[in-house]
C-alpha angles and dihedrals in degrees: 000000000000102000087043081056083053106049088045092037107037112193125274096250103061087065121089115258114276099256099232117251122280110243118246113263113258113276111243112265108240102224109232092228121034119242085244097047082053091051099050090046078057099055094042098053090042094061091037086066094048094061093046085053092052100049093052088048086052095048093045086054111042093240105204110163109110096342124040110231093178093111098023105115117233121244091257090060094042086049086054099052096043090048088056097045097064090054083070127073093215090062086060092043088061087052094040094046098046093040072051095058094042092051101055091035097041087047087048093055099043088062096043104037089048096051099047086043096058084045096052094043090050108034121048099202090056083050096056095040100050097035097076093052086043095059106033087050100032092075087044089118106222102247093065086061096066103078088051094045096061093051090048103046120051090224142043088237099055093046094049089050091054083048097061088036097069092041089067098038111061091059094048093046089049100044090045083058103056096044093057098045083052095056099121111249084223087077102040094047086049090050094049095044081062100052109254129162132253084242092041088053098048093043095046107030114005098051089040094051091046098044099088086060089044099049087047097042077056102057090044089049080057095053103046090039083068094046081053094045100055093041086051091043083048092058104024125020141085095197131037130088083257087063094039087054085045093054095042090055091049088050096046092244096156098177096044086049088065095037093057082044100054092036077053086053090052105034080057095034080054100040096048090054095042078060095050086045089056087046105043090083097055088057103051093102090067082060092056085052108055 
């Protein structure tokens, strides 16, 4: 029996060597930031720096075709001014205190605008009901509001805070509107066939469908939060960078006048992509269907 093993069987030692196994190719490395992302940083700063070029070169001149740049500061002395402004602490209790007031108001409007959009989209008695406040108040430009403001609201801030409210609700509720009117009755009407619930359509295909329009209605609320706020901090307001660019104008602070308005451009440049980073999660299902 043995010598029949080993002529089935021969020994181990008469077979070649096992080769060891290849490695795997490297995996390739995922750049953290795409080619085409890169390129378009690039042409952004680029003709950032144009403009800024070209308003040193205004204001150096005197430009005056069109717009007067006589009194219009240069970069070097906005870039002053800024620079000695964040040596001071009164300079971080205007930010602190808007990005404060945006805070409280935007977060106001997204649950109520939310909420009276989805009504509106999906009843058409709410809709007819609400519509007719929605469009005689939506044009209402936020400054007129003020005088009323501070008859309604005990305080400033809380009429600055209605203010800004206002500004941000008007685009979520409208934008929440037209994403749920443009869920597709397909899927309703499937979803229903299969017994679904009313709370199982809204929460798996109504609110899905509308979320692009409401991710977008959000980022425009942000932006124009932040046009109320600083009409509201002007008027009324001891404290804001509205109110710090406000007070520079009244005290004939040129440079401090463009550096509140450019701090205004990136607290709302920051705000409205911190938005679309919150959001960004609640989209990644339009990516797998592409």
């Amino acid at each position: 029996m043995t010598q029949t093993a080993d002529l089935l069987d021969p020994p181990m030692a008469d077979d070649p060597a096992p080769r060891p196994a290849e490695p795997a190719p490297p995996a390739a490395r995922r750049r953290l930031v795409p080619p085409e992302k890169l390129r378009e940083i690039a042409i952004g700063a680029g003709s950032l720096a144009i403009g800024v070029a070209l308003w040193h070169w205004a204001s150096a001149t005197n430009l005056d075709w069109i717009v007067d740049f006589g009194n219009i500061p240069g970069p070097g002395k906005v870039f002053a001014a800024f620079w000695g402004h964040l040596g001071t602490e009164i300079f971080y209790t205007h930010i602190l205190v808007s990005m404060q007031r945006i805070l409280v108001s935007y977060l106001m409007a997204v649950v109520i605008g939310i909420g009276i959009g989805v009504m509106m989209g999906r009843s058409r008695f709410a809709r007819a009901c609400i519509t007719p406040y929605i469009e005689v108040l939506r044009p209402i430009p936020a400054v007129a509001w003020i005088p009323l403001a501070i008859l309604m609201w005990p305080t400033e801030e809380a009429s600055i805070i209605y203010i800004t409210f206002l500004g941000a609700l008007f685009p979520i509720v409208l934008n929440t509107l037209h994403g749920v009117e443009q869920t597709p009755e397909v899927l309703v009407r499937a979803a229903q066939s299969l017994g679904a619930s009313r709370m199982a359509i809204f929460g798996h295909v109504v609110l899905p469908a509308a979320l692009p329009s409401i991710s977008a209605g959000l980022a425009i609320g942000m932006g124009v939060s932040w046009f109320s706020l600083l009409a509201g901090e002007i008027i009324s307001g001891q404290y804001g960078i509205g109110y710090f660019t406000w007070n520079a104008y009244s005290l004939i602070n040129y440079p401090d006048i463009v550096v509140g308005m450019l701090v205004i451009g990136f607290l709302g440049t920051l705000s409205t992509a911190a938005v679309r980073v919150l959001t960004a999660p609640l989209l990644k299902w339009q990516k797998r269907t592409r």
